[in-house]
N, C-alpha and C positions, 0 to 999 in steps of 0.2 A: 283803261283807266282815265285817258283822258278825254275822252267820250263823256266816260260820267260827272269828271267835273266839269265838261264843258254844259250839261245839261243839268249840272246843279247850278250855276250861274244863271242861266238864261231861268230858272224856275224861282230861282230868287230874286230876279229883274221883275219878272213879271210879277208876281204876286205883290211887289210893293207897289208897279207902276200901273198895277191892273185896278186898285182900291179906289184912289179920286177918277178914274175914269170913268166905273162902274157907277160909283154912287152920284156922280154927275148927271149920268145917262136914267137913271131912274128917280132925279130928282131933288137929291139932297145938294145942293148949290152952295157955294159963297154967298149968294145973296136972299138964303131964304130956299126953303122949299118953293119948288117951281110949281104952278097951277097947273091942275088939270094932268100931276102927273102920279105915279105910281107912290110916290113919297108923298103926295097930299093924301090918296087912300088909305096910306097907312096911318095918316097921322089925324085925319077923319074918324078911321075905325079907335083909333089908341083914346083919342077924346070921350066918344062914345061910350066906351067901355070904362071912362074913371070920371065920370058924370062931368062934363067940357072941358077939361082942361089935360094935357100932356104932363103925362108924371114925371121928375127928371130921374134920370138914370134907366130911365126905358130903352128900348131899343127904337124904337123913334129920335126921339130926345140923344142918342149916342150918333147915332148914323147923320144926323143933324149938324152935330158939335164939330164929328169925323170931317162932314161933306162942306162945311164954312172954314174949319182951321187944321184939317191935316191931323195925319196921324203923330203921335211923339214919335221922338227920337226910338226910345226903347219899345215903342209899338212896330215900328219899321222892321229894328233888329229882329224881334219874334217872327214878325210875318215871313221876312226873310228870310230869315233861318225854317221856315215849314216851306217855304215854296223851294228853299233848296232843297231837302230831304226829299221832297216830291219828287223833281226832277231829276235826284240823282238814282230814286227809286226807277222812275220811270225810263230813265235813259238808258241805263242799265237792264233793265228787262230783256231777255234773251226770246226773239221769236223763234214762234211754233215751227217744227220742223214739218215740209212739204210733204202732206199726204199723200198716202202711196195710190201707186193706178190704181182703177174699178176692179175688182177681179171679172174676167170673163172666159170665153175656153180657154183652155188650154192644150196644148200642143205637147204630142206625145211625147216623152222624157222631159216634159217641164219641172215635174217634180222632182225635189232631189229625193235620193234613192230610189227613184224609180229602175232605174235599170242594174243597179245592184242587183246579184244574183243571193238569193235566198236557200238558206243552209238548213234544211229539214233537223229537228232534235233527234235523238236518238229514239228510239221505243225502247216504253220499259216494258220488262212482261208483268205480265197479268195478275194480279190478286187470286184469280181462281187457278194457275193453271201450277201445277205440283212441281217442284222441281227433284229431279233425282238422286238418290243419295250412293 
C-alpha cells in the first residue's frame, strides 16, 4: 500500500514538473517560440494550413500560451491527479511470475505417477458369450 502511494506521488510530481520542461525543450519558451525549433515547424505548418496566420485556440496557439505563462492552478490539479492515477496504476502492477525451465529429458520417475502401480479393470464378459441358466 505504500508502495503505491508512494508511486502515486512521484507520477503526480512528475507529470506536473515534466510539462514546462517539455515544452521548453521543443520550443515553446517564455520568450517566444525558439527558432529553428520543433515549435517553429508547428507553427509554420499551423500558418500554412489557415492562409498565414495562427488561429487562437489551436494547439499551437495553446502550447504557446502553456510554454510563456504556465499552466493554472486548476490545470496542475488535473494533470496531477492523471499522473497520480498513473503511477499508482503502475506502481502497483504486480510482475510476471519467473518462467519455468526449458523442458528437456527427463530422468526416469521424473514424472509424477510414473511409478505408481497400475490396477488392471475388471473384464466384463462378452456380449456374445451365453450365460447359463
Amino acid at each position: 500500500m505504500i508502495k503505491r502511494a508512494a508511486a502515486a506521488a512521484i507520477g503526480g510530481a512528475l507529470a506536473v514538473g515534466a510539462v514546462p520542461v517539455v515544452l521548453g525543450a521543443v520550443g515553446f519558451t517564455g520568450a517566444g517560440i525558439a527558432a529553428s525549433s520543433l515549435a517553429a515547424k508547428m507553427m509554420s505548418a499551423a500558418a500554412m494550413a489557415n492562409g498565414g496566420g495562427v488561429a487562437a485556440g489551436s494547439l499551437v496557439a495553446t502550447l504557446q500560451s502553456v510554454g510563456a505563462a504556465g499552466l493554472s492552478t486548476s490545470s496542475n490539479i488535473l494533470l496531477g491527479s492523471v499522473g497520480s492515477a498513473f503511477g499508482a496504476l503502475l506502481g502497483g502492477a504486480k510482475k510476471a511470475p519467473p518462467s519455468s525451465p526449458p523442458a528437456g529429458p527427463r530422468a526416469e520417475g521424473d514424472l509424477p505417477g510414473e511409478n505408481v502401480p497400475q490396477v488392471e479393470p475388471p473384464k466384463l464378459p462378452l456380449s456374445s458369450e451365453k450365460h447359463e441358466k
